[in-house]
C-alpha positions in Angstrom: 0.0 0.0 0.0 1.3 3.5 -0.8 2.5 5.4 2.2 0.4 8.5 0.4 -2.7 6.2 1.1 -1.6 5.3 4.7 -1.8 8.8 5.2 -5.2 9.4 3.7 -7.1 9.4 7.2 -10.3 9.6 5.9 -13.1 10.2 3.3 -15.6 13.0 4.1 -18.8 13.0 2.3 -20.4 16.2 2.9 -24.1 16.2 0.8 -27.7 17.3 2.7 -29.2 14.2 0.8 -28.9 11.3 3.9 -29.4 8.6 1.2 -26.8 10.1 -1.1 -24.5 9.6 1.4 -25.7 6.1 2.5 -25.1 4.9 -1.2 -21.3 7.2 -1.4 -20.8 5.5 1.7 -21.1 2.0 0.4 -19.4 2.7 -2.7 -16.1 3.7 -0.6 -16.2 0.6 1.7 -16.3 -0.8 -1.2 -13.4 0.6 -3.1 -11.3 1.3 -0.1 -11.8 -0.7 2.8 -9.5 -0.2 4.6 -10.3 3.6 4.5 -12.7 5.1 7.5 -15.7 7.1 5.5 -17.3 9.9 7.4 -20.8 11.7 6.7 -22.3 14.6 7.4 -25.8 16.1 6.4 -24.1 20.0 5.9 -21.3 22.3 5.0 -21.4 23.7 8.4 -20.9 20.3 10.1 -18.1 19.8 7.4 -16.4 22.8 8.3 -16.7 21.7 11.8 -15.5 17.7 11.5 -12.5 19.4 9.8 -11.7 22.2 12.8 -11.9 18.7 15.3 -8.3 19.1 17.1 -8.7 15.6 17.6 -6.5 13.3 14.5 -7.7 9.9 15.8 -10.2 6.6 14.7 -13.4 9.0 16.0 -12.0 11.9 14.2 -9.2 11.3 11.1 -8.4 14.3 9.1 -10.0 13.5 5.3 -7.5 13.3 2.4 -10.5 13.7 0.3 -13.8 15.9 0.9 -16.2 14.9 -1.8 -18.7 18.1 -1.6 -21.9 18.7 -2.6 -22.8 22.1 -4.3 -26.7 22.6 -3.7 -27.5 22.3 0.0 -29.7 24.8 2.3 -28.0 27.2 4.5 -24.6 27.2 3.6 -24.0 25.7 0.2 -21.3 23.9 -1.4 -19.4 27.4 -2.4 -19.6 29.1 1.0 -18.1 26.2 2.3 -15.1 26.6 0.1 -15.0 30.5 0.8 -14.5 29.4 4.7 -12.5 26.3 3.6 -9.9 28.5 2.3 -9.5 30.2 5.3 -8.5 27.2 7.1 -5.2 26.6 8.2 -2.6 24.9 5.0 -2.0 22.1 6.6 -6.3 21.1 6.4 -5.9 22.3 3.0 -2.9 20.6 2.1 -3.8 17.5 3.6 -7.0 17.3 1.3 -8.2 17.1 -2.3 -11.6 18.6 -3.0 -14.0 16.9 -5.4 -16.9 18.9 -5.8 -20.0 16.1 -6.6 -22.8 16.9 -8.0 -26.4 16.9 -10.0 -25.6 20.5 -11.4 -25.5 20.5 -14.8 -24.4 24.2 -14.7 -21.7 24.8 -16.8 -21.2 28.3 -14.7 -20.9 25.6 -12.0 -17.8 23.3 -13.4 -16.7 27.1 -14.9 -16.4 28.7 -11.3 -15.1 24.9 -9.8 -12.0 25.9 -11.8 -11.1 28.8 -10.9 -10.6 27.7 -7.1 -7.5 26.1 -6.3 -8.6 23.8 -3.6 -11.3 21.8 -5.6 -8.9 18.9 -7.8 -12.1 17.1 -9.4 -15.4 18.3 -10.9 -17.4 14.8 -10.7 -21.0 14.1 -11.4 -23.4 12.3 -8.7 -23.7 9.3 -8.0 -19.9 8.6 -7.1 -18.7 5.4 -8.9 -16.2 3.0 -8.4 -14.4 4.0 -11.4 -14.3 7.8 -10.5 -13.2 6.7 -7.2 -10.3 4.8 -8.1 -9.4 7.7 -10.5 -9.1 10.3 -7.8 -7.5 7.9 -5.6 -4.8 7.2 -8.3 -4.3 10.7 -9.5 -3.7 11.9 -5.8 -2.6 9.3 -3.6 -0.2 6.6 -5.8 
């Protein structure tokens, strides 16, 4: 296993949709095993899981944050505009895959121009998109 992988930590989905996650969930423990997969239900509780101090099994840090875009309250951009705020070694640490039912192309457009999100990927997650980002980022 690739020492990049070892220090993965975790996956965080972050989507409002609790059955999106469920299935995201399944497709990960699938994939990657050996890799913890946590959920939560908003961008707020995202931003939160990744302010923990704690870097243990209750609380790993993510090495990927797949984020949803359209969520109520804070969405999946005012996430990123506080994301970036965060110290570099949270942003370092993760690659940001922005995942998504928007077929916006002002959506994938303004993905681009933010340095933190690495992947533009349409819902549902597969296996195959999975392995893609784990290969590109952590081989």
């Amino acid at each position: 296993m690739s020492e990049k992988i070892n220090k993965l930590g975790c996956i965080l989905l972050i989507d409002d949709d609790e059955a999106t996650n469920f299935y995201h969930t399944l497709i990960v423990e699938e994939e990657c095993a050996h890799i913890p997969v946590r959920s939560v239900k908003s961008a707020k509780e995202g931003l939160e899981y990744l302010l923990c101090k704690k870097d243990n099994a209750d609380c790993p840090k993510p090495g990927i944050i797949f984020l949803d875009i359209n969520m109520p309250g804070m969405n999946g951009w005012d996430f990123l505009a506080r994301y970036h705020e965060l110290s570099a070694d949270i942003q370092q640490r993760a690659v940001v895959a922005m995942l998504t039912t928007s077929v916006n192309p002002d959506d994938r457009d303004k993905a681009a121009t933010i340095p933190e999100v690495k992947e533009f990927v349409h819902k549902p997650l597969t296996p195959e998109t999975l392995r893609k980002i784990m290969h590109e980022n952590f081989t």
